[in-house]
C-alpha positions as CSV (number, residue, x, y, z in Angstrom):
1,X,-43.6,152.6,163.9
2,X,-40.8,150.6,162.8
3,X,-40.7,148.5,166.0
4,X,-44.3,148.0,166.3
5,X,-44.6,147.1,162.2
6,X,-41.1,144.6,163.1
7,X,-43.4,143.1,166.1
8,X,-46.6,142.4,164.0
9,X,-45.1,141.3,161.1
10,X,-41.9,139.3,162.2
11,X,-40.5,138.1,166.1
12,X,-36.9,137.9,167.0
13,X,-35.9,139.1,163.1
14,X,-37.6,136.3,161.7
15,X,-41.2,135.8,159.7
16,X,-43.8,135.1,162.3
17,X,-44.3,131.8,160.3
18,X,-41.2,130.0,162.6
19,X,-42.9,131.0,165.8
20,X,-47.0,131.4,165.0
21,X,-49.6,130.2,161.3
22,X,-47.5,132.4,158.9
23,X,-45.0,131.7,156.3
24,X,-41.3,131.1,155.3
25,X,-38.6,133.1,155.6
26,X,-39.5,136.4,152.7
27,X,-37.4,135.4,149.2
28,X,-37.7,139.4,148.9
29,X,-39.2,138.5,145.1
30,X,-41.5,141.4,145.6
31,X,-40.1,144.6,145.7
32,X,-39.0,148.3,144.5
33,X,-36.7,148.5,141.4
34,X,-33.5,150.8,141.3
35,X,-35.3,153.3,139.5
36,X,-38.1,153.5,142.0
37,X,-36.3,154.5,144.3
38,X,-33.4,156.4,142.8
39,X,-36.6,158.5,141.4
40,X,-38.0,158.3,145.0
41,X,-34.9,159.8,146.5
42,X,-34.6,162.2,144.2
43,X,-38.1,163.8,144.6
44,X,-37.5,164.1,148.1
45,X,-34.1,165.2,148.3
46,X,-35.4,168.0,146.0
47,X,-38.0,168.6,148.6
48,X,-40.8,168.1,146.0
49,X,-42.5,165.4,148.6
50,X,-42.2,164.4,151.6
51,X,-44.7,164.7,155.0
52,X,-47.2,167.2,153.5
53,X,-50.4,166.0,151.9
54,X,-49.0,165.0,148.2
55,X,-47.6,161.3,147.8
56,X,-44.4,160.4,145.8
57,X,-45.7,159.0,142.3
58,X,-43.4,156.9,142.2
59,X,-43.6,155.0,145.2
60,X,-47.3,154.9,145.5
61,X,-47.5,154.0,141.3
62,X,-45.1,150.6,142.3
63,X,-46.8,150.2,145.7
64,X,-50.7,150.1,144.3
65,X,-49.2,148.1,141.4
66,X,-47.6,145.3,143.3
67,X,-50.3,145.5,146.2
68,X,-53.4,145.7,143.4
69,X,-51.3,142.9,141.4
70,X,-51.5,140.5,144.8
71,X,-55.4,141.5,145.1
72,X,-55.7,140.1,141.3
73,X,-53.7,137.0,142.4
74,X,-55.4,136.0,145.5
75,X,-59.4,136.6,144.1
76,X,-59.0,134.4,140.6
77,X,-56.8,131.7,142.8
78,X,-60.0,131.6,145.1
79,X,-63.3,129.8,145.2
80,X,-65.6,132.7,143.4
81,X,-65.3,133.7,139.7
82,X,-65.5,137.7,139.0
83,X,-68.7,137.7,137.4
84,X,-70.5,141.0,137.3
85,X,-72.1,140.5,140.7
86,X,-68.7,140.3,142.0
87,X,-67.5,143.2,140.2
88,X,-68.3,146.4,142.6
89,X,-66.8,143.4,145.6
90,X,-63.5,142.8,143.9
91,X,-63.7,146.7,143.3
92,X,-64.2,147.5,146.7
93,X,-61.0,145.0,147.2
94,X,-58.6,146.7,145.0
95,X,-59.5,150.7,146.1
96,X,-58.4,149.6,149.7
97,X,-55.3,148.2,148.4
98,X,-54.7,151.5,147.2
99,X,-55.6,153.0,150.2
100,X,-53.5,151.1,151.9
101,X,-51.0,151.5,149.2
102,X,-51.2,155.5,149.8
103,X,-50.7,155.5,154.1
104,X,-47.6,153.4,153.2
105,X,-46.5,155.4,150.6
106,X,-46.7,158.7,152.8
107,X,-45.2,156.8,155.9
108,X,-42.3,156.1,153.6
109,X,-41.6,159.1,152.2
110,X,-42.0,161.3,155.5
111,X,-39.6,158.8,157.5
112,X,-36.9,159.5,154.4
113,X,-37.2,163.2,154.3
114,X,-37.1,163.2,157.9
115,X,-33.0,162.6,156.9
116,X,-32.6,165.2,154.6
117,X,-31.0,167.4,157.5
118,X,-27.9,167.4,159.8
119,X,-27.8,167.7,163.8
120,X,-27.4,171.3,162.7
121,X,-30.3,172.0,160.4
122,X,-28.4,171.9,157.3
123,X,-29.6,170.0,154.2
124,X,-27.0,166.6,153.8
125,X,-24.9,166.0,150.7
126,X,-27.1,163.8,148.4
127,X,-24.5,161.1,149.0
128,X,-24.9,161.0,152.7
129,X,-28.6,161.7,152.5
130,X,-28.9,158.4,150.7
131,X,-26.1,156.4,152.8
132,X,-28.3,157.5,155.9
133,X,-31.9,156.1,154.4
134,X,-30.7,152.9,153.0
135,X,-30.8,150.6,156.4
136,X,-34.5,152.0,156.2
137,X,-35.4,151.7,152.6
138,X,-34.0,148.3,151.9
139,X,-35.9,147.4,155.0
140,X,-39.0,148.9,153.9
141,X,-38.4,147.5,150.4
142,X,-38.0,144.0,151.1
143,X,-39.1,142.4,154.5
144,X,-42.1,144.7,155.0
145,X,-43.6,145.1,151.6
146,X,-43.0,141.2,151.4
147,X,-45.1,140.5,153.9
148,X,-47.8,143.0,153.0
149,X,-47.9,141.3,149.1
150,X,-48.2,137.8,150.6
151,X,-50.7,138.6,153.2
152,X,-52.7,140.5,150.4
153,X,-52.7,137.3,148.0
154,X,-54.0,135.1,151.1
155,X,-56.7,137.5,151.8
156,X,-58.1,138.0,148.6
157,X,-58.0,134.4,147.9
158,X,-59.8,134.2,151.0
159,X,-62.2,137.0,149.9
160,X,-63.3,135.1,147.1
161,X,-63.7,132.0,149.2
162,X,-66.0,133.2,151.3
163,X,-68.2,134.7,148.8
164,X,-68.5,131.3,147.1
165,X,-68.9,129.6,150.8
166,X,-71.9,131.6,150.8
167,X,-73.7,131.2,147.4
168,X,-73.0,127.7,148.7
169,X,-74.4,127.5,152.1
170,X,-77.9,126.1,151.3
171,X,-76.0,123.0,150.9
172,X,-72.8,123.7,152.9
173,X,-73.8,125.1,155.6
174,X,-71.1,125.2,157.8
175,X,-67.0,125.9,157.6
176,X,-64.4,123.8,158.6
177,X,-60.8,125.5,159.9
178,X,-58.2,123.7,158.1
179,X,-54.7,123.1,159.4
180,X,-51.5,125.4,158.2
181,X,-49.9,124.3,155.7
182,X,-46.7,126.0,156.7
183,X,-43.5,123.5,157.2
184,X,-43.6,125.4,160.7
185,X,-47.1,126.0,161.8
186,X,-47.0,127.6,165.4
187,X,-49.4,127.6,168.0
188,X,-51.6,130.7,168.1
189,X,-54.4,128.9,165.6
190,X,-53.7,125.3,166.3
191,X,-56.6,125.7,169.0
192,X,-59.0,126.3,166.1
193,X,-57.7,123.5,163.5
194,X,-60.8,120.8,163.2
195,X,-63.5,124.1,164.5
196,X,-66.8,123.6,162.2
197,X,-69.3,126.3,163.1
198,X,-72.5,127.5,160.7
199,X,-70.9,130.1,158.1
200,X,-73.4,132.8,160.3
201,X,-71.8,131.8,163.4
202,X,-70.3,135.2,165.2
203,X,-67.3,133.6,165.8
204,X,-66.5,133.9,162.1
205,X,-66.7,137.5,162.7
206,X,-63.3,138.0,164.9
207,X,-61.3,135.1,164.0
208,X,-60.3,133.1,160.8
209,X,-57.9,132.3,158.8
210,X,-55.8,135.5,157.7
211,X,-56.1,137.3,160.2
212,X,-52.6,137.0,161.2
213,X,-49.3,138.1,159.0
214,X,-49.0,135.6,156.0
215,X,-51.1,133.1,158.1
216,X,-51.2,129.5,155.8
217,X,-54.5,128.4,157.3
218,X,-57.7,127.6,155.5
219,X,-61.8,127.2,155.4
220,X,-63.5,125.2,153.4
221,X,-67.4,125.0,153.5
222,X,-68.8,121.4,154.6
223,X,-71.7,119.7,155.5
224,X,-70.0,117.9,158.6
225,X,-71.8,118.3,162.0
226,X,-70.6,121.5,163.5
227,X,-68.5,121.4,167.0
228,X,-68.5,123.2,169.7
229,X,-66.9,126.9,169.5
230,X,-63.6,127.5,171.3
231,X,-63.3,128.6,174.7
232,X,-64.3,132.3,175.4
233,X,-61.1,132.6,177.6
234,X,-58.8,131.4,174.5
235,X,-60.9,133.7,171.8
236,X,-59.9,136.5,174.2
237,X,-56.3,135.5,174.0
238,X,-55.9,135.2,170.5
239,X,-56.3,138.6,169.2
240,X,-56.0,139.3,165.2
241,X,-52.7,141.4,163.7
242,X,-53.4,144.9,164.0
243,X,-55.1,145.6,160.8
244,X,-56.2,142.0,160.1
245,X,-58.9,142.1,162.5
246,X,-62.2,142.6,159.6
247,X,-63.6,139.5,157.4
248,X,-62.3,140.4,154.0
249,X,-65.2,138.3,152.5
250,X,-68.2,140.5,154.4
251,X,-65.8,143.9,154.7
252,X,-64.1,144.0,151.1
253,X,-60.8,145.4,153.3
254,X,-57.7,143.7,152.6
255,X,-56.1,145.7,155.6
256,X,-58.1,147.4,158.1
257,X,-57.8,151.3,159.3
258,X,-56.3,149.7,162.6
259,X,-52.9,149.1,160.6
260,X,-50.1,150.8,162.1
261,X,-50.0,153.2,159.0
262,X,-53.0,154.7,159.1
263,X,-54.0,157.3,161.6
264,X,-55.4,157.1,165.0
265,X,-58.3,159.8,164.0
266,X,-59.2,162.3,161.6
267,X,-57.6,164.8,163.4
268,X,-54.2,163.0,163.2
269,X,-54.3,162.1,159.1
270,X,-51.6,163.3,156.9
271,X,-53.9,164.3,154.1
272,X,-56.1,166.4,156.3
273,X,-54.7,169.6,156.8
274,X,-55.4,173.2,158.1
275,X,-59.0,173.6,159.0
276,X,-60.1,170.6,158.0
277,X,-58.2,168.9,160.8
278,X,-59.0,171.4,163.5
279,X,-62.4,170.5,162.5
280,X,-61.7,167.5,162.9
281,X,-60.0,167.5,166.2
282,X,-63.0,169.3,167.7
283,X,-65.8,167.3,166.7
284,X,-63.6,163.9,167.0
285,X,-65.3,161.8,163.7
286,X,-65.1,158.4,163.3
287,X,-62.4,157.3,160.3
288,X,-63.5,156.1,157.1
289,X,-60.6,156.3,155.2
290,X,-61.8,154.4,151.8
291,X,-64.6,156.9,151.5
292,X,-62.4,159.9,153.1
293,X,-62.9,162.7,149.8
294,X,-59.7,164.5,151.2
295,X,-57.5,160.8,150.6
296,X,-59.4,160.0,147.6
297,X,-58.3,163.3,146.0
298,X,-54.6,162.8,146.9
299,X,-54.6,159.4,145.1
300,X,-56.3,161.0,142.1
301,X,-54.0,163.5,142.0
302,X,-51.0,161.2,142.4
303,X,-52.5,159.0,139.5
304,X,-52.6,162.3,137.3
305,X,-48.6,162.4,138.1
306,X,-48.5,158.8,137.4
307,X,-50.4,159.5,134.2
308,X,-48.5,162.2,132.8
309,X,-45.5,160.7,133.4
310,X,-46.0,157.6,131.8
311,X,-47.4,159.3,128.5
312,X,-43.9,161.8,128.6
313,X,-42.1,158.7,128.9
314,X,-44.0,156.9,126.1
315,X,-43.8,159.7,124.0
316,X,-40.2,160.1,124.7
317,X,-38.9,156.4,124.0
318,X,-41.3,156.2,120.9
319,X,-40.0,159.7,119.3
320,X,-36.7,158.0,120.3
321,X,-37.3,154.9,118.0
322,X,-38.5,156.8,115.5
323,X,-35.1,158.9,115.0
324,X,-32.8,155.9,115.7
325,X,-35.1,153.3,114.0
326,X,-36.9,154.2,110.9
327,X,-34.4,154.8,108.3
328,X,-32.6,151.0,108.8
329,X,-33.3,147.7,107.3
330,X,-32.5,144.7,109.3
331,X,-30.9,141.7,106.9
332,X,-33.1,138.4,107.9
333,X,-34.3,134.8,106.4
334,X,-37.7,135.0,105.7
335,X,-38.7,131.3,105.6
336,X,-35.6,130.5,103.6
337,X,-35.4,133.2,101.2
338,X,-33.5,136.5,102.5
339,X,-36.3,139.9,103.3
340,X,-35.0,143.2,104.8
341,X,-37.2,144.1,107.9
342,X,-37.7,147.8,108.6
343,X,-39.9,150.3,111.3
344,X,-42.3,152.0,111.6
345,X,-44.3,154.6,113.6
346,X,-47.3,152.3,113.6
347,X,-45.0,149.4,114.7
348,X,-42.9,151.0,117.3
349,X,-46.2,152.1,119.4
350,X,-47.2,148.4,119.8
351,X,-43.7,147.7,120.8
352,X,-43.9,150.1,123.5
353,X,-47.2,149.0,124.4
354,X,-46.0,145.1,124.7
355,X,-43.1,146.4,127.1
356,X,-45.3,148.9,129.1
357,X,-48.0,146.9,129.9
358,X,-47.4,142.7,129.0
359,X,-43.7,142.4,129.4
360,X,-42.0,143.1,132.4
361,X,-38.5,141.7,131.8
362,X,-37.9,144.3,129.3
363,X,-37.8,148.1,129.8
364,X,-38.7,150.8,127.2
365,X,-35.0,151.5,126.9
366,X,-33.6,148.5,125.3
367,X,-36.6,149.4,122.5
368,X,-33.9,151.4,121.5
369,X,-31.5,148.8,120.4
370,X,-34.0,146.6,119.2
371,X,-33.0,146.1,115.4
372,X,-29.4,144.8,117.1
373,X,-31.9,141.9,118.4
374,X,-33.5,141.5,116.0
375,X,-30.2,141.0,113.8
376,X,-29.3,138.0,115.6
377,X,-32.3,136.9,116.5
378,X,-33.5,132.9,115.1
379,X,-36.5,132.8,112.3
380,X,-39.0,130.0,113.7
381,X,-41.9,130.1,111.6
382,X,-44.5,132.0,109.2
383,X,-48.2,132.5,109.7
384,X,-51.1,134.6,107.5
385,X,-53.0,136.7,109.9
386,X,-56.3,135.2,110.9
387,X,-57.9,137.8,110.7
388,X,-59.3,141.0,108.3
389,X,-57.2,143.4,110.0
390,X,-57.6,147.3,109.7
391,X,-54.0,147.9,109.2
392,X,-53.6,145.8,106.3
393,X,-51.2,143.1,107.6
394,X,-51.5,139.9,105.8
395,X,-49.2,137.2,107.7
396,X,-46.6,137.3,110.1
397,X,-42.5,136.2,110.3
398,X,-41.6,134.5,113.5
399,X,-38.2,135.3,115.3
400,X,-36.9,133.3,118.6
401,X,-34.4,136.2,120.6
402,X,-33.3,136.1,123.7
403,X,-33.4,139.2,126.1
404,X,-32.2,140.1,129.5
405,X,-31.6,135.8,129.7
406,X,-35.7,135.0,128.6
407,X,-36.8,133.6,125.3
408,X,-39.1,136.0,123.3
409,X,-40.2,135.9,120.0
410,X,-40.2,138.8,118.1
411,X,-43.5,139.8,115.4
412,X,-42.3,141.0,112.1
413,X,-45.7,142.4,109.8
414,X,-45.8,142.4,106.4
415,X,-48.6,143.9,104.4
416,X,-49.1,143.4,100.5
417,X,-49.2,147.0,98.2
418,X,-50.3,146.5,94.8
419,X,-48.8,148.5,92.3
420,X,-50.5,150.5,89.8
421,X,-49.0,147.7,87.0
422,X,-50.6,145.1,89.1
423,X,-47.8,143.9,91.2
424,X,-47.3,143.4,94.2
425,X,-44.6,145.1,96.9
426,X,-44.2,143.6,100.4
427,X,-43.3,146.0,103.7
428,X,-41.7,144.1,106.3
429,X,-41.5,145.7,109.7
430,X,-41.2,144.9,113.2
431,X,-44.5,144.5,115.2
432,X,-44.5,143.2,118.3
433,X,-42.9,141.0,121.0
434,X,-44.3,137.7,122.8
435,X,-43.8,135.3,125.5
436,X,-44.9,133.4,123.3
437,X,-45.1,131.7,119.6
438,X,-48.8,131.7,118.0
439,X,-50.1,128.3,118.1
């Protein structure tokens, strides 16, 4: 697979943008951190996963996240809002990405434990184990998943184009093909550049924009005269990318089951085993992978794994804080007067939270040596709370810190406790952590 997958998606070791519609050269921006694939390695050296049915969390967690991510990207950069009536569409959108997400996933892991043994059956050294995968990983991890991000973010976008194109067509009727906006557009769409057919037209069915890797044409809707459609002979020659070929717009398939990942037949898919793929076999079924129950209960049970491990690790890292945090006072100027700034329980869940889930410069683990930040970190400003909050804070201290080389500002909460002789004590602790400073 790794010649055909080099052939669709790049020629001569370069992106398919220098030769055909498609992009520059990949700024490998998009791809697996360390601990990914240290994790990945691991799991499979340990023979946990590998080419039975079960997927490797951590690979499929960071593949649906960065694939789902480009699906997000692409539809709100399009032409068509995600209103409720778009809602089960974009749906529809993201599940295949995961589908997708989970045949890569599986590929991966089975082409990396097919290393875990010598020319004489023995299981490797974990050292040369790894040595021996990483031509294949960093390949994998970079060129390919790339490619597959970029293409995802164009056919979304695309997606949500065509859906406006056709709450539109009653007064543009017809779509125009728009030329590449690549600095080297090649010459496997320039045929179609200046086609405007009706938005029904058939030919709209098998070619458009997209349909090849990271391809930088574009429709857009019109009410210009439509021309005549290319040649039959030179629609023949121009066939889509193997698992581009579907409308994303009319389908709701990012990639299509004709992707070199996925299976020729039922009979042949890694999450059909035993009798259900002699059954298969015999009565030879046509593929449906999004709506396959045996696929969809692999990636539920893989999002369990991905579940549980995220709450041990939250639970972990805030337990963590808890121990090394809660007893110290942090020494700050609070709006020109010196405060001391403490932690809390309460606080050190929305930390985690802001990290986890908002923040992806910063891991849990430098939570951990957060009051050390916060020592030398910059008071900006003050601000009361706007609103009647349940937990009682009243306003809010402002502190510019720099972590991992971005500015952050860190939240500091203070609440006001009235004393029984009618004073009032202030508690000070750390909140939260922006990207940026309340307006």
């Amino acid at each position: 697979m790794t010649e055909t997958l080099n052939r669709e998606y790049f020629t001569d070791g370069l992106p398919l943008s220098i030769v055909n519609c498609q992009l520059s050269t990949p700024n490998h921006a998009i791809s697996f951190d360390a601990d990914t694939i240290a994790n990945a390695l691991v799991n499979i050296y340990q023979k946990k996963y590998g080419n039975g049915r079960e997927l490797e969390p951590t690979l499929f967690e960071k593949t649906k996240e960065i694939l789902g991510g480009a699906v997000n990207k692409g539809w709100n950069a399009g032409g068509s809002p995600a209103t409720d009536r778009n809602s089960a569409f974009i749906d529809a959108l993201r599940h295949n990405a995961d589908v997708f997400s989970a045949f890569r996933t599986h590929k991966m892991q089975s082409d990396i434990a097919a290393q875990l043994l010598d020319s004489k059956g023995r299981l490797k050294p974990f050292g040369q184990f790894v040595k021996d995968v990483k031509p294949y990983v960093t390949h994998q991890n970079r060129a390919w998943l790339q490619t597959e991000y970029d293409t995802a973010v164009l056919r979304a976008h695309q997606a949500a184009d065509w859906k406006q194109f056709e709450a539109e067509k009653d007064v543009l009727p017809n779509l125009e093909w728009l030329p590449s906006t690549s600095p080297h557009p090649g010459e496997d769409h320039r045929p179609y550049w200046g086609t405007v057919l009706p938005i029904d037209h058939k030919f709209w069915n098998d070619h458009r924009p997209g349909d090849r890797w990271n391809c930088k044409c574009r429709l857009r809707n019109t009410d210009k005269e439509p021309t005549a459609a290319p040649a039959e002979t030179l629609v023949k020659n121009l066939k889509p990318s193997k698992g581009l070929e579907s409308n994303p717009g009319k389908t709701g398939e990012i990639f299509s089951n004709k992707h070199p990942y996925y299976p020729e037949n039922c009979g042949k898919c890694p999450f059909n085993k035993g009798v259900g793929r002699l059954f298969a076999n015999l009565i030879k079924t046509g593929k449906d992978c999004s709506k396959c129950r045996l696929l969809n209960d692999c990636i539920n049970r893989a999002n369990e794994c991905i579940w549980d491990a995220r709450a041990a690790q939250r639970n972990k890292v805030i337990s963590s804080m808890d121990a090394g945090l809660n007893n110290k006072k942090v020494d700050q100027n609070g709006n020109g007067h010196p405060i001391k700034i403490g932690f809390k329980h309460y606080g050190n869940k929305h930390l985690y939270n802001d990290v986890a889930f908002k923040i992806k410069e910063i891991t849990p683990n430098d939570l951990l040596y957060i009051d050390e930040i916060l020592e030398k970190a910059v008071f900006v400003t003050k601000h009361g709370s706007s609103k009647n909050r349940k937990d009682d804070i009243k306003r809010f201290y402002y502190y510019k810190t720099i972590i991992n080389g971005k500015v952050f500002y860190l939240n500091v909460a203070e609440t006001d406790i009235v004393k029984g002789n009618g004073t009032i004590r202030h508690e000070r602790y750390l909140y939260a952590i922006t990207e940026k400073l309340r307006e």
